[in-house]
C-alpha positions, -999 to +999 in steps of 0.1 A: +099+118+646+096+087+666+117+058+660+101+023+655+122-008+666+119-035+640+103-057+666+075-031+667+075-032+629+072-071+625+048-070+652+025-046+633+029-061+598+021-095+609-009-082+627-021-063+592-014-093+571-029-118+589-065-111+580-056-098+545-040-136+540-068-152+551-089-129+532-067-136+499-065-176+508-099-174+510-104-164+473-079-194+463-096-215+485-127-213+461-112-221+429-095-254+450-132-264+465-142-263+428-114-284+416-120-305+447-156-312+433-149-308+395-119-338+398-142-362+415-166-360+387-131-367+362-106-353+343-125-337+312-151-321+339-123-309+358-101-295+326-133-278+316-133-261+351-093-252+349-097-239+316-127-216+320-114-199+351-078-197+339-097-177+311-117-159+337-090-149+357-069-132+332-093-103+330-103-105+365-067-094+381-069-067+357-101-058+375-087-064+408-053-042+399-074-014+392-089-017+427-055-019+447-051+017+438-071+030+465-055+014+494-029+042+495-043+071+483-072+062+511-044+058+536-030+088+531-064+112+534-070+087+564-032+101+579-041+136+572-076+136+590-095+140+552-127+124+555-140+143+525-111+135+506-117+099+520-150+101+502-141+110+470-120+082+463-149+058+474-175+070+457-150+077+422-135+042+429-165+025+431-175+042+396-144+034+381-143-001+389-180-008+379-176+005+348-140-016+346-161-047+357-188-041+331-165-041+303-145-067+312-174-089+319-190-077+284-154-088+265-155-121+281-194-132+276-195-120+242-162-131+231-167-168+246-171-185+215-132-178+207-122-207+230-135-234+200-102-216+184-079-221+210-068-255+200-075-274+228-093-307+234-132-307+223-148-322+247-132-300+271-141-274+255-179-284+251-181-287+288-161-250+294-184-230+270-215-229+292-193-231+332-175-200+315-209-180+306-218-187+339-187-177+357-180-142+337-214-127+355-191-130+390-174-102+378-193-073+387-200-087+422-164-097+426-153-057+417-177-043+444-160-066+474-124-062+460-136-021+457-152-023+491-119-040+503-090-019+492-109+009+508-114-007+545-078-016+542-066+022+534-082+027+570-060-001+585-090-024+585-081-060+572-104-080+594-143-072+573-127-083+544-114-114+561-149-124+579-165-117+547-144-141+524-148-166+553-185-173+552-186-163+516-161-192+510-184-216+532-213-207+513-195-224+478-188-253+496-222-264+509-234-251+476-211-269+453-219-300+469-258-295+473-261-284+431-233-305+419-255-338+435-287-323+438-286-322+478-312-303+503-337-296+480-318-281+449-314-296+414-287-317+404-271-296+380-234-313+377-205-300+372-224-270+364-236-265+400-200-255+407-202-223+382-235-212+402-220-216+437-193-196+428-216-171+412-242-167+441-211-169+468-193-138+451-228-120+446-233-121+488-191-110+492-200-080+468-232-071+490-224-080+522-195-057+518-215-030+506-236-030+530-209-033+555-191-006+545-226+021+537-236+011+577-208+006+596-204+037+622-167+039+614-173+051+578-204+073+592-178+111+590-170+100+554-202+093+542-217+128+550-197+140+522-211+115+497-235+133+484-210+165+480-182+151+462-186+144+428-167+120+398-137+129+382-113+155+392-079+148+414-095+116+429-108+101+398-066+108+378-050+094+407-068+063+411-069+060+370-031+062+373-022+039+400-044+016+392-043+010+354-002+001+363-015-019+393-038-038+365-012-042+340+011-058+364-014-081+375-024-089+343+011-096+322+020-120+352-010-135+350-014-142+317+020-154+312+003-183+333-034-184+311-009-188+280+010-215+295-020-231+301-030-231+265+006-245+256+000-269+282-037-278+271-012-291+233-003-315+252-036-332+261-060-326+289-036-341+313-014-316+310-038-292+314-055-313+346-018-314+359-010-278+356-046-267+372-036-288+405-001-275+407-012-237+399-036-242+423-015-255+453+008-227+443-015-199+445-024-210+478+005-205+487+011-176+465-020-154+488+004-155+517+029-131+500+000-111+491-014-104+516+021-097+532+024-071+507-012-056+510+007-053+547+034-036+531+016-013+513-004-001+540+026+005+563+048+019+537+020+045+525+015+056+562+046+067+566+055+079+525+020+102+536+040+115+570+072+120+551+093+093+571+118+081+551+132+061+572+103+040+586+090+038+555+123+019+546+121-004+577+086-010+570+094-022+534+122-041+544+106-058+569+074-069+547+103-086+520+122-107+556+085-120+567+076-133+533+113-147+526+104-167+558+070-176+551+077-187+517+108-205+525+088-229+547+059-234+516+093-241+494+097-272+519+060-281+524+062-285+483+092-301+475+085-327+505+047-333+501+047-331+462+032-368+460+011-363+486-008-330+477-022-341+443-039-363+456-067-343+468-078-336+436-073-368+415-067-401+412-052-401+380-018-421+379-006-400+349-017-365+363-003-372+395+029-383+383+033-347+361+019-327+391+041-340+413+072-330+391+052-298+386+055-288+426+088-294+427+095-265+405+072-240+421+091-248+451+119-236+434+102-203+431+085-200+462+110-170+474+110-151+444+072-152+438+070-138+475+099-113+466+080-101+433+049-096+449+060-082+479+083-057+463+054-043+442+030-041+469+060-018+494+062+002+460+029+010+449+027+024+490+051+048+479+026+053+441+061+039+420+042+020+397+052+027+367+085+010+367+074-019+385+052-020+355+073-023+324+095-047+346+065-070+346+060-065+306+095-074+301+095-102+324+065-120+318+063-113+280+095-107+264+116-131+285+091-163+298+071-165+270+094-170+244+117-190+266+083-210+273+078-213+237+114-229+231+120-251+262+082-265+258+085-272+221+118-269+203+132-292+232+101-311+238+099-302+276+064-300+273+045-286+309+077-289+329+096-266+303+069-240+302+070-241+344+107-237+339+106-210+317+080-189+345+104-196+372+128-177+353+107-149+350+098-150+386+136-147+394+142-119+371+111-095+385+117-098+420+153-094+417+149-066+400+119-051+418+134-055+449+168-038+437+140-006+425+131-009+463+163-001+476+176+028+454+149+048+456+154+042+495+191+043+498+201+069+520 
């Protein structure tokens, strides 16, 4: 077999995860317009915003998880010249993840009245009830693109996804502004007009992909098989199994953060304004290391489907030293810009203060977020996922919560205790992850 230099390798990764970052910043980048909007309007408006989508989000990652199985699975039938093969696991994944989304977004919209119960302020909560309803109908759209998206990138293709996300995210913008103030002709709905932008801007991702995908001549040999294959089967049990893993460890990371936002919001909507902006600046930076990894994955299921062990191991390798770099240098942007970067989204003296001391402790975690990520993304190429997963259960739930729970609480650390305690975690799950990494590729 041919050997790759490591030059050729970073060369290659960077080229694959520079469209999938911008693609993934791109999906931040919307929550942070609507912040941007929702904390000039104030602090309860904004809370109200933080709160719905932190609630939002915990059952949208599982929706997304389920999606990232496809990228290897389509990557290898792609390697091995399968186009049938290839459309199988479109036409099953987009089944299984409608029927995913549809659920999901019937457990959020009917269960919405729970958030009077979840002991946080009223009048934020008054304002979140109806931007919640609003948002939870984004799902279904949002499981198309993210569908759409893992398949493209099984056939190396980052760059639809990326163009996609780009005018999809300009499109909430101008459409935040123009219903938030009632501008070019629409009403002025407030700081509901930032639910509905975010709504009709995910509804044209979802369709433009779609369409992109059902008429764009490089999918033409797959789709002749469409109509041929059927649901269920091999297809259907190997996306089910990668993916509901893939979902779990999205979702017991991520809500390790939703539930430190409700111990936060205990401590007043301040708290809950404060940890909104720094989550926010931190997920930012957060999309570079995954779309690193959605890099990683891709090379490292190319070569697991050719049998090359030892590219595959380069490849991985050299996914975890790219994102070590890149998330080194967002560990200095934080720690030296932390009283600057609040600013953008309030001018709150008190929230500012508490963000600020917020940043400086996601910088601290910067390279283990990136090394977390990254080593799940180079293992799910190689379809390890259950591991990864109960790594993640024990990480998130058994170890940060409670820790959370004591440091926030018992010793009155409030917000900066709870961040604490997820730093921890952070530590723990990429250490160990990445340690997973290198045994099964020792050798």
């Amino acid at each position: 077999m041919k050997t790759i230099t490591n030059r050729e390798h970073i060369k290659e990764t960077i080229f694959l995860s520079l469209p999938l970052i911008a693609t993934q910043v791109g999906h931040v980048f919307t929550g942070m317009a609507d912040n941007y909007f929702l904390g000039r309007l104030g602090k309860t408006e904004l809370a109200a915003g933080v709160l719905s989508n932190g609630i939002f989000v915990l059952l949208l990652v599982f929706c997304i998880g389920m999606s990232f199985a496809s990228t290897p699975l389509v990557s290898s039938a792609h390697v091995n010249n399968d186009p049938e093969k290839k459309a199988s696991l479109f036409k099953n994944a987009l089944i299984l993840n409608l029927v995913v989304s549809v659920i999901a977004f019937l457990l959020l919209f009917f269960l919405s009245p729970l958030l009077k119960y979840l002991q946080q302020p009223d009048d934020v909560v008054e304002m979140a009830m109806p931007f919640f309803n609003v948002l939870v109908f984004s799902m279904i759209p949002i499981s198309f693109f993210f569908t759409c998206k893992q398949f493209a990138e099984g056939l190396s293709n980052t760059r639809a996804a990326m163009y996609i996300s780009i005018i999809g995210n300009l499109l909430n913008i101008v459409l935040n502004y123009c219903l938030i103030y009632g501008k070019c002709g629409l009403p002025a709905m407030g700081y509901m007009g930032s639910a509905w932008a975010s709504f009709i801007a995910r509804c044209f991702m979802g369709g433009a992909f779609l369409m992109y995908i059902f008429y764009n001549p490089a999918t033409r040999e797959m789709k002749a098989f469409l109509k041929k294959v059927k649901f269920g089967g091999e297809s259907l049990r190997s996306l089910w199994k990668i993916g509901i893993n893939s979902a779990m460890q999205f979702t017991f990371e991520v809500a390790a953060f939703v539930i430190a936002l409700f111990m936060a919001g205990k401590f007043g909507k301040e708290q809950i304004d404060a940890h909104g902006i720094a989550i926010t600046l931190a997920a930012f930076t957060y999309m570079f290391a995954s779309g690193i990894s959605s890099a990683g994955t891709i090379r490292v299921s190319h070569f697991a489907a050719a049998n090359n062990k030892a590219e595959l191991k380069k490849a991985g390798n050299i996914a975890v030293l790219l994102v070590l770099c890149c998330m080194g240098f967002f560990a200095l942007v934080l720690s030296s810009m932390n009283n600057v970067l609040p600013r953008f989204f309030t001018s709150d003296e008190e929230i500012l203060e508490l963000s600020s001391s917020l940043l400086i402790i996601a910088a601290v975690f910067q390279l283990f977020d990136g090394l977390q990520v990254t080593s799940i993304g180079i293992l799910r190429g190689m379809e390890d996922v259950k591991f990864p997963t109960y790594i993640t259960l024990i990480g998130y739930w058994v170890l940060a919560l409670p820790l959370a729970y004591v440091l926030g609480f018992v010793c009155k650390m409030e917000v900066i205790g709870i961040w604490w305690a997820l730093t921890f975690s952070l530590v723990f799950v990429g250490i160990i992850l990445y340690w997973r990494f290198w045994k099964l590729t020792k050798g």
